[in-house]
N, C-alpha and C positions, 0 to 999 in steps of 0.2 A: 588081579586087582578088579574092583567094583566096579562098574560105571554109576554116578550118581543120577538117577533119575528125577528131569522137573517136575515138580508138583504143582506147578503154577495151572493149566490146563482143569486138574482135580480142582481147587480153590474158586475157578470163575466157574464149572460146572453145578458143585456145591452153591455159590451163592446165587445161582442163577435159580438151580428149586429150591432154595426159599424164600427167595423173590417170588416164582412162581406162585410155590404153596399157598404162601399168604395174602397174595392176590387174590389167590381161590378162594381163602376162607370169608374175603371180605365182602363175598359175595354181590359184589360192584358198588359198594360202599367206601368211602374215602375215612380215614380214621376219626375223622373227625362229623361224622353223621350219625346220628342214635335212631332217629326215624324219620322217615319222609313221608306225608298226609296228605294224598291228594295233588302230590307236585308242593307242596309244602314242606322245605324240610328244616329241621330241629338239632342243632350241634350237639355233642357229648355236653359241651358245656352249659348252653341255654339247658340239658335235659340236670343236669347237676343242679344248676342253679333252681330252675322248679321246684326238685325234690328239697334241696331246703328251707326256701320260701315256704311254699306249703307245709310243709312241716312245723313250720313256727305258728303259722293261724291254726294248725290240725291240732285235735285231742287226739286223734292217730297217727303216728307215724306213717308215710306212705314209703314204699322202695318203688326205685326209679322204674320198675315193671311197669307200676301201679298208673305214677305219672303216664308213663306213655300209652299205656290202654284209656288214659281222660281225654290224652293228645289224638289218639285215630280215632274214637268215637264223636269227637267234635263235629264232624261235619254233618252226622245224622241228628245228631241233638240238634244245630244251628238248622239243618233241614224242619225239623219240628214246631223248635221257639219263635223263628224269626218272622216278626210281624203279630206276635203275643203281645200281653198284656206283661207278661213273665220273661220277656224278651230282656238277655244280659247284654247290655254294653259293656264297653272296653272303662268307661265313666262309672260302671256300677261294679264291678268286679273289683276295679282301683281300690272304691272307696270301702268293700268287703275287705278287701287286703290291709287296707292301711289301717282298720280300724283292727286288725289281727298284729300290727307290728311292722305288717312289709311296707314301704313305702314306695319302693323303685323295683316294681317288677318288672321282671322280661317279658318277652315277649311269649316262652314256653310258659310263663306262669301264670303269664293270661290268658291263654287258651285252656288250662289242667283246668284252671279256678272256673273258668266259664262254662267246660264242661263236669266238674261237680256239682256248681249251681244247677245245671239242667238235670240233674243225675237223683239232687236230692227233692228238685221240686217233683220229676216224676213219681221219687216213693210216697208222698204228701200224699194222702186219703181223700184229701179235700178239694186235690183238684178235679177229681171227675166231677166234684159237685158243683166246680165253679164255673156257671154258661158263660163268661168269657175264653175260658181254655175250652170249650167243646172243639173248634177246630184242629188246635195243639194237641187236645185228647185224641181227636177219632186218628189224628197221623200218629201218632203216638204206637196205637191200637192195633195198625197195621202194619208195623214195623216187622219185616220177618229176617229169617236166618239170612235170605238171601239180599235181602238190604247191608247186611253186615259185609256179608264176603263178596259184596259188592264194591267196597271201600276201599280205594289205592295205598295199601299200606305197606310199606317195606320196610323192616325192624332191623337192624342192624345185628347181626348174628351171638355178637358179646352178650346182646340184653333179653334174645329166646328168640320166639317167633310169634306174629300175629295169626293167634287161633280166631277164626269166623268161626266157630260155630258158639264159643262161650265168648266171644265179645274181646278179648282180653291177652295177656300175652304168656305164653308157654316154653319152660327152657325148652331149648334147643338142643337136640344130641348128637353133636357129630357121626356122621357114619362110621369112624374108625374104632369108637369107642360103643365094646359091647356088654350084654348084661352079662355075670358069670355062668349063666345056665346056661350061653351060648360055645362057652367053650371050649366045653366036652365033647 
């Protein structure tokens, strides 16, 4: 006759690595963080909520990438504007939103909105010409790679990774997963 062996041991080892696993993937993020800016951090949810908002004032749809590449460039835009003439308030943003529909933004959608305001007055032709922005311009102008990858940015692994070199955010590939040409 058999002896029946427990399997209880097997079951707490199993769920122990994937416990572990997915710890690891979370790459010290709590499920509930999309990005952190500077010691600023931004829930799945506020990052949800953004991407809709904005999207109801945008002629373009944005994807939540989008949003969080507006959200970790903020601090170098506000580095720029603040103490401008082009300087956005929380007051001036509002009143952009609400006149697009949103009326009760978050706090993620105050940040996206305040750094595409800085985003689209930098592409404005007209502000080199304006000697009030000459300040904002010359910071503007010296802006380098290494101001970027400068920025305390930690993306939540779900939504890619923060690329310093183009500014913005890039899937992410797990290590385990390879190209086919790798597997020959």
């Amino acid at each position: 006759m058999m002896a029946r062996v427990k399997r209880q041991p097997v079951k707490i080892a199993l769920a122990l690595t994937a416990v572990l696993t997915l710890a690891g993937c979370s790459a010290g993020f709590g499920s509930d963080t999309a990005v952190s800016v500077e010691g600023k951090d931004y829930s799945v949810a506020e990052l949800q909520q953004a991407t809709a908002q904005l999207n109801t004032v945008s002629q373009q749809p944005s994807e939540p990438q989008q949003v969080l590449a507006d959200l970790a460039l903020l601090p170098l835009l506000d580095s720029i504007f603040t103490g401008s003439p082009r300087e956005a308030t929380d007051g001036s943003v509002r009143e952009l939103l609400s006149a697009g529909g949103v009326t009760d933004p978050g706090p993620a959608t105050l940040d996206a909105a305040r750094s595409r305001q800085y985003q689209a007055v930098l592409s404005d032709p007209a502000l080199a010409q304006d000697p009030a922005m000459a300040d904002a311009v010359a910071i503007a102008m010296n802006v380098t790679a290494e101001d970027v990858a400068a920025l305390d940015v930690d993306v939540n692994p779900r939504y890619g990774e923060w690329d310093t070199v183009n500014g913005g955010i890039a899937p992410s590939v797990p290590g385990w997963i390879r190209p086919a040409s790798e597997d020959s």
